[in-house]
N, CA, C and O atoms as a DFTB+ gen file, in Angstrom:
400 C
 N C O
     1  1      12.275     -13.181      29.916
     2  2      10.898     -12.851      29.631
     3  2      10.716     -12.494      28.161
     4  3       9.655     -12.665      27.560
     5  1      11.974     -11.917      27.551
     6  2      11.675     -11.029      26.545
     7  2      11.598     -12.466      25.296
     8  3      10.837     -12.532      24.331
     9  1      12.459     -13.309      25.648
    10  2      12.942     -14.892      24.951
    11  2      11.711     -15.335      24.492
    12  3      11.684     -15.523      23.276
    13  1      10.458     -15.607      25.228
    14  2       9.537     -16.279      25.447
    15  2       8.734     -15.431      24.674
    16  3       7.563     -15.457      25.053
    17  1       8.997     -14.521      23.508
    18  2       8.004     -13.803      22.387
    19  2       8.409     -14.067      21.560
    20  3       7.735     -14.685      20.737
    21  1       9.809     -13.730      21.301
    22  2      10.751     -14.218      19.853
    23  2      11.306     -15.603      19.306
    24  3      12.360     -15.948      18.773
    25  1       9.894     -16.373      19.746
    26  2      10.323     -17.558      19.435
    27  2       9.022     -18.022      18.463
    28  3       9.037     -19.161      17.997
    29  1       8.331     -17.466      18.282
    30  2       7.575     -17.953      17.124
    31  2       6.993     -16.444      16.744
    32  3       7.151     -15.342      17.271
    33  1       6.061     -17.018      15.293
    34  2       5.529     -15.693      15.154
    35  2       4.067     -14.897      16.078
    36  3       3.812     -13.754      16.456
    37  1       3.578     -15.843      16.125
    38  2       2.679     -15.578      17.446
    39  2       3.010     -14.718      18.494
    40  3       2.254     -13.886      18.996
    41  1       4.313     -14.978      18.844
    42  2       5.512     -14.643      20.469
    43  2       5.468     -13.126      19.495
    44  3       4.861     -12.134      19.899
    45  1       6.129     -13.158      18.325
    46  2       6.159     -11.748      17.940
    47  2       4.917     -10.471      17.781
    48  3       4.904      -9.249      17.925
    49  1       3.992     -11.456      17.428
    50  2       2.961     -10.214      17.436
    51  2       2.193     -10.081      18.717
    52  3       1.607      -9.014      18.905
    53  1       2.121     -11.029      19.626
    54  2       2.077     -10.703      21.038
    55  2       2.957      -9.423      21.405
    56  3       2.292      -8.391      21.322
    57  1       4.070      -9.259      21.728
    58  2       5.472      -8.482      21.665
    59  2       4.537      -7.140      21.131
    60  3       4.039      -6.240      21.808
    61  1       4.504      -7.332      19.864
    62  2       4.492      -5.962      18.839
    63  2       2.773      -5.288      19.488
    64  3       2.537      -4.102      19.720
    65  1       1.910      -6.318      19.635
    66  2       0.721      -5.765      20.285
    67  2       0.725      -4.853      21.437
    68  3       0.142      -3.769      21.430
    69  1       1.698      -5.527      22.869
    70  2       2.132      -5.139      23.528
    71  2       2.413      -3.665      23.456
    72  3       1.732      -2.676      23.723
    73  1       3.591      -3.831      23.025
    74  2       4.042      -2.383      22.689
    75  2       2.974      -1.302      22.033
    76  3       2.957      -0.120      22.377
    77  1       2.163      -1.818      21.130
    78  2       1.477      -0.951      20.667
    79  2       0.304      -0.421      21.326
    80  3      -0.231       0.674      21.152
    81  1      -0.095      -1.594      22.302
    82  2      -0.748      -0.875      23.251
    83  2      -0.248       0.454      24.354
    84  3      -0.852       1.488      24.638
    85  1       1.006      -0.025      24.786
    86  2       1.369       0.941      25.521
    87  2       2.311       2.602      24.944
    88  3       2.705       3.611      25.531
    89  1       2.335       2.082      23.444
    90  2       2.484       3.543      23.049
    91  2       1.075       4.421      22.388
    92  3       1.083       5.525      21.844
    93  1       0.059       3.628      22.616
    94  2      -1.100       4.450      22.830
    95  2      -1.403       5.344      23.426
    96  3      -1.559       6.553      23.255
    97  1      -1.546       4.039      24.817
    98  2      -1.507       4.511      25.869
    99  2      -0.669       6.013      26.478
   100  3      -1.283       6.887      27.090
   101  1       0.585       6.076      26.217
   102  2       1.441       7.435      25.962
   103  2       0.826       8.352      25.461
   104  3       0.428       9.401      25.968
   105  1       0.697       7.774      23.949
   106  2      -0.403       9.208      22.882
   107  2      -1.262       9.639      23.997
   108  3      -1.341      10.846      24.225
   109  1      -1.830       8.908      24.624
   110  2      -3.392       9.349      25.027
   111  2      -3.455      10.400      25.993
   112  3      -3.981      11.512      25.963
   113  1      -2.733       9.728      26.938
   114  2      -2.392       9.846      28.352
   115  2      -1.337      10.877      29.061
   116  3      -1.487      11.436      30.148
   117  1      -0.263      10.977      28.189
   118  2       0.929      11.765      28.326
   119  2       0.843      12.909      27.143
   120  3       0.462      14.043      27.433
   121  1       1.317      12.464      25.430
   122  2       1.617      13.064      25.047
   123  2       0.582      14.082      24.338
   124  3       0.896      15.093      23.710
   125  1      -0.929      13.518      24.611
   126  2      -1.847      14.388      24.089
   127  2      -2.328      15.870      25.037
   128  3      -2.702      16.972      24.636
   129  1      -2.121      15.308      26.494
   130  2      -2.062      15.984      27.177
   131  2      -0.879      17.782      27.704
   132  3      -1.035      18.910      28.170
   133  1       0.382      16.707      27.094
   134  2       1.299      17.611      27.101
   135  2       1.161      18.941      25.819
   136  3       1.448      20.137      25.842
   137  1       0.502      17.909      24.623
   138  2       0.551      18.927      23.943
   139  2      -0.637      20.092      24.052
   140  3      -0.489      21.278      23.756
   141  1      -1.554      19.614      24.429
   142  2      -2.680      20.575      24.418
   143  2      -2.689      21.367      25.822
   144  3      -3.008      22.556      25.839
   145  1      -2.476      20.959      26.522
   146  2      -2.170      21.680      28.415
   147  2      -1.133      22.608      28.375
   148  3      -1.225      23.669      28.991
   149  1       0.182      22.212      27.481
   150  2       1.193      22.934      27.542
   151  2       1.940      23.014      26.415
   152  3       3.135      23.311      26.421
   153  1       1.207      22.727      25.301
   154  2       2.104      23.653      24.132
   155  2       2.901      22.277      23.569
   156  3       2.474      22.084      22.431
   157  1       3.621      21.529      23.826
   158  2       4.522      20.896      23.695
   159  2       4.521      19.886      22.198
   160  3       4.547      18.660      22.086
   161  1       4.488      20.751      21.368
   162  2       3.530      19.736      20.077
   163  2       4.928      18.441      19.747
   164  3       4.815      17.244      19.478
   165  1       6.307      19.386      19.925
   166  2       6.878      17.991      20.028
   167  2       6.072      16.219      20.343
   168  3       6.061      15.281      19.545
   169  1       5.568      16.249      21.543
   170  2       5.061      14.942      22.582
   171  2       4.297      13.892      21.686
   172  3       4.382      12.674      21.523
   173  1       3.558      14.848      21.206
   174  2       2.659      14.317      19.666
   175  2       2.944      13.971      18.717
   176  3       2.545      12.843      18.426
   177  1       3.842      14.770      17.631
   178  2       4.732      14.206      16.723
   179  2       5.319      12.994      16.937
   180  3       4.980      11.933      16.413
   181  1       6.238      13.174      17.743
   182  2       7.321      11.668      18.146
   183  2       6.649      10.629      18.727
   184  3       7.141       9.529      18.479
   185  1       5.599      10.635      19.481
   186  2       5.245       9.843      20.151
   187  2       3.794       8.999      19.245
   188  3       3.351       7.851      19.292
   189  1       3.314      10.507      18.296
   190  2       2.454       9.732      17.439
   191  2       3.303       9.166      16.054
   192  3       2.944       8.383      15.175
   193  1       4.296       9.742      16.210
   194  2       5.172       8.975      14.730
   195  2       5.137       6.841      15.168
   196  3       4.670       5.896      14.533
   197  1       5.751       6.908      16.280
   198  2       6.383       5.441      16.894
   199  2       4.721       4.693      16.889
   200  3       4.409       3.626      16.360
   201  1       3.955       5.514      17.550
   202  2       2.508       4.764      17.724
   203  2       2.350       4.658      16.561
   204  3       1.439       3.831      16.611
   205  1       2.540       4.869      15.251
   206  2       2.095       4.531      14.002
   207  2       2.687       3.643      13.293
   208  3       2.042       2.915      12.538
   209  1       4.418       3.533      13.460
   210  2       4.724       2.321      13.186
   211  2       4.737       1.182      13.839
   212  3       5.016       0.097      13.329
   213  1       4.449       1.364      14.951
   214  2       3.929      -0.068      15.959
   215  2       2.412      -0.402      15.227
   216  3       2.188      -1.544      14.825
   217  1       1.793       0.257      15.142
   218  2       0.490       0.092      14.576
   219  2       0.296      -0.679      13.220
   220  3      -0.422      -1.647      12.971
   221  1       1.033      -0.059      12.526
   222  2       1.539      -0.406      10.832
   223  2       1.570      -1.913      11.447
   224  3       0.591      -2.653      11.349
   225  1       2.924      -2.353      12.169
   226  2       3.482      -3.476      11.931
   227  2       2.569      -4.379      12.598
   228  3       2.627      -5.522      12.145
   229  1       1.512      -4.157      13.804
   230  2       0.264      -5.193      14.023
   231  2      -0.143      -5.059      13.392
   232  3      -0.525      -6.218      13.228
   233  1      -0.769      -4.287      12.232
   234  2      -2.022      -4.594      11.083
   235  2      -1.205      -5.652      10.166
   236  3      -1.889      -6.554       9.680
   237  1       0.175      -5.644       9.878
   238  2       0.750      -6.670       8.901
   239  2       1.240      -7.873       9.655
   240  3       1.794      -8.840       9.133
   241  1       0.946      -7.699      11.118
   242  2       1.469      -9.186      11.418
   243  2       0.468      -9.944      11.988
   244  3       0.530     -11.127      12.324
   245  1      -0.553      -9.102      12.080
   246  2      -2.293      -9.790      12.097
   247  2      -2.552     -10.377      10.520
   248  3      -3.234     -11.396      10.403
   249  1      -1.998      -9.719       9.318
   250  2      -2.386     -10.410       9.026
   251  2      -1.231     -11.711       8.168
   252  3      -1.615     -12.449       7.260
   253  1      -0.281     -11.703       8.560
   254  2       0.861     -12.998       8.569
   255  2      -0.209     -13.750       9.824
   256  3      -1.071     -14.295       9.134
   257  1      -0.448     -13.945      10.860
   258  2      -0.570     -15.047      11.833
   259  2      -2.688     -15.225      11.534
   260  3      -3.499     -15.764      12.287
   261  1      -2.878     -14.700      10.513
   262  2      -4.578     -14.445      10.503
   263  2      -3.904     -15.871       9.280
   264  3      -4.191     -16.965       9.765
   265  1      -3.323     -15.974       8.248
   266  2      -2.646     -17.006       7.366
   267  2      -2.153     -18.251       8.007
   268  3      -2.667     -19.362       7.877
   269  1      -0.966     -17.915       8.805
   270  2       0.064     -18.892       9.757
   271  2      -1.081     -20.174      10.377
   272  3      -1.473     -21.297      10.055
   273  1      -1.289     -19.134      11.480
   274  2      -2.602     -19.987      12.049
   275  2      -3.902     -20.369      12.079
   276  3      -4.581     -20.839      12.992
   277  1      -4.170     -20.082      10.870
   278  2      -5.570     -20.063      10.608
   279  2      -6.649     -19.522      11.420
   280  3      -7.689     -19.917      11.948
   281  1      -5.980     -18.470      11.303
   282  2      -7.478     -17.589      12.623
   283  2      -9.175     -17.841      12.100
   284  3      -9.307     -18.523      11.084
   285  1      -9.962     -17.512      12.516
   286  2     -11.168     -17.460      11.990
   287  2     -10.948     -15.888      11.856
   288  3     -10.159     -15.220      12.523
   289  1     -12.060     -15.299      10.563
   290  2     -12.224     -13.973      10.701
   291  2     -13.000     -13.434      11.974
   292  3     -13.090     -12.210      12.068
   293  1     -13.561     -14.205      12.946
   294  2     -14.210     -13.554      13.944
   295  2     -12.845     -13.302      15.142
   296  3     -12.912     -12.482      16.057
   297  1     -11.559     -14.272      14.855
   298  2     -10.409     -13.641      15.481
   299  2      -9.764     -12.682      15.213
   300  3      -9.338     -11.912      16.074
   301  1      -9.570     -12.549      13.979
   302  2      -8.844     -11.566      13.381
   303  2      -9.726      -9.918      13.643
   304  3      -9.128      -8.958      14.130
   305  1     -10.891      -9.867      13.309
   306  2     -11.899      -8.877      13.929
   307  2     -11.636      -8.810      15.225
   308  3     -10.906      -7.832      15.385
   309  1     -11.801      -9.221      16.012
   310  2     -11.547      -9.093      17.768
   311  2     -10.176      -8.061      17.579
   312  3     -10.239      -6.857      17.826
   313  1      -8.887      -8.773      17.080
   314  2      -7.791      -8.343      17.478
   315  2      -7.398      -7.068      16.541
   316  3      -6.306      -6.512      16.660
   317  1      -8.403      -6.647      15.583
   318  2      -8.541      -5.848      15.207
   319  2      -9.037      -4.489      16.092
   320  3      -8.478      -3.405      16.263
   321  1      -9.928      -4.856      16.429
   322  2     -10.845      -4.157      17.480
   323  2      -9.992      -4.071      18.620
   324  3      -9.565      -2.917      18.662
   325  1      -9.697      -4.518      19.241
   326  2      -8.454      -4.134      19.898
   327  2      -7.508      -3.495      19.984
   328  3      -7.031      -2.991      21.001
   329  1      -7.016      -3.435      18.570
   330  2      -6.459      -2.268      18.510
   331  2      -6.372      -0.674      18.504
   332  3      -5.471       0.164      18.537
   333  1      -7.741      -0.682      18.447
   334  2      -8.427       0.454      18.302
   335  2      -8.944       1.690      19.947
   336  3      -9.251       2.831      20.292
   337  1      -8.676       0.202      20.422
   338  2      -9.689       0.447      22.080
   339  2      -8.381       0.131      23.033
   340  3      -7.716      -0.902      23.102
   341  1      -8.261       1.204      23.644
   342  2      -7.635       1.784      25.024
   343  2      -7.607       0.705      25.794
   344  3      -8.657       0.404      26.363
   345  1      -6.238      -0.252      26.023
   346  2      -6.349      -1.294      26.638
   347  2      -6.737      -2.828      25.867
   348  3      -6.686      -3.990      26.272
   349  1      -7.207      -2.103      24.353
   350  2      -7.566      -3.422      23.909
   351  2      -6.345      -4.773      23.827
   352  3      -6.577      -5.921      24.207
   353  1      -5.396      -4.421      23.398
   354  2      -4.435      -5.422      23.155
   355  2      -3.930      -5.644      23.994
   356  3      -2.916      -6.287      23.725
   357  1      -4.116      -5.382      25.473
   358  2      -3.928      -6.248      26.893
   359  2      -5.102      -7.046      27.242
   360  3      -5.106      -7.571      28.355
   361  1      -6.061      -7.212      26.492
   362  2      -6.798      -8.010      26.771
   363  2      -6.912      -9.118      25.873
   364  3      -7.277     -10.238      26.228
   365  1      -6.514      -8.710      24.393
   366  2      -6.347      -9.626      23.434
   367  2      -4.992     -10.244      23.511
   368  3      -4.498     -10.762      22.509
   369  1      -4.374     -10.213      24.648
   370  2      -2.784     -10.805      24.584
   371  2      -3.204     -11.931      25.795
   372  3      -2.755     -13.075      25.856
   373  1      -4.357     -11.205      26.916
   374  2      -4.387     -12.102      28.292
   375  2      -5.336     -13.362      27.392
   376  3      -5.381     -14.429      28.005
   377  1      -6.037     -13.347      26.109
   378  2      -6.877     -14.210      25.531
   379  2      -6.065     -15.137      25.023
   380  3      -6.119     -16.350      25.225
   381  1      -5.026     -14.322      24.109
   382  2      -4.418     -15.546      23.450
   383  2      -3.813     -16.420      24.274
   384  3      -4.204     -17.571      24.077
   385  1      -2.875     -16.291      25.261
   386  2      -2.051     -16.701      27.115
   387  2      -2.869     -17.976      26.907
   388  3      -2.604     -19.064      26.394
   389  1      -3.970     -17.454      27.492
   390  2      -5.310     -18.387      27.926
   391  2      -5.531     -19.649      27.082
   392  3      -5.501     -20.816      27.470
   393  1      -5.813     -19.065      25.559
   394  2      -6.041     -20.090      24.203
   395  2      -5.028     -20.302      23.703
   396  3      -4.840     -19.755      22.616
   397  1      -4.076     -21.068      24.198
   398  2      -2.660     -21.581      23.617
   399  2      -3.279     -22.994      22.884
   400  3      -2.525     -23.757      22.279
């Protein structure tokens, strides 16, 4: 499964979206919670450190494949926006699937 990302650059920022969605998702869900419910400011730190370099590396590989493939800027905006929004980059990953 994992094969079928690291084979182009596309496969990679699919991958890296991925992930960055679901260490959001963590921030949001787990570690924001832990820290404010129960003190735990650790949860936040570490968990918002990783969510930031997952983040970093979709803003620079949006814009390598916004070049590669000639996105339109109304793609590159979407998957921008996506990133931003809770769940977005599971929906901008089920789009791209779709628009091969």
């Amino acid at each position: 499964m994992l094969k079928q990302y690291l084979v182009s650059s596309l496969g990679i920022f699919r991958l890296i979206a991925l992930l960055e969605g679901v260490s959001y998702l963590v921030l949001l869900c787990i570690a924001m919670p832990l820290k404010y419910k129960f003190g735990y400011e650790f949860a936040v730190k570490y968990t918002g450190w990783i969510h930031g370099i997952l983040f970093i590396s979709y803003i620079i590989l949006l814009l390598i494949i916004w070049k590669r493939c000639n996105w339109s800027f109304k793609k590159v905006a979407f998957a921008f926006i996506a990133s931003l929004l809770p769940f977005g980059t599971f929906v901008l990953d089920k789009h791209l699937r779709e628009n091969k």
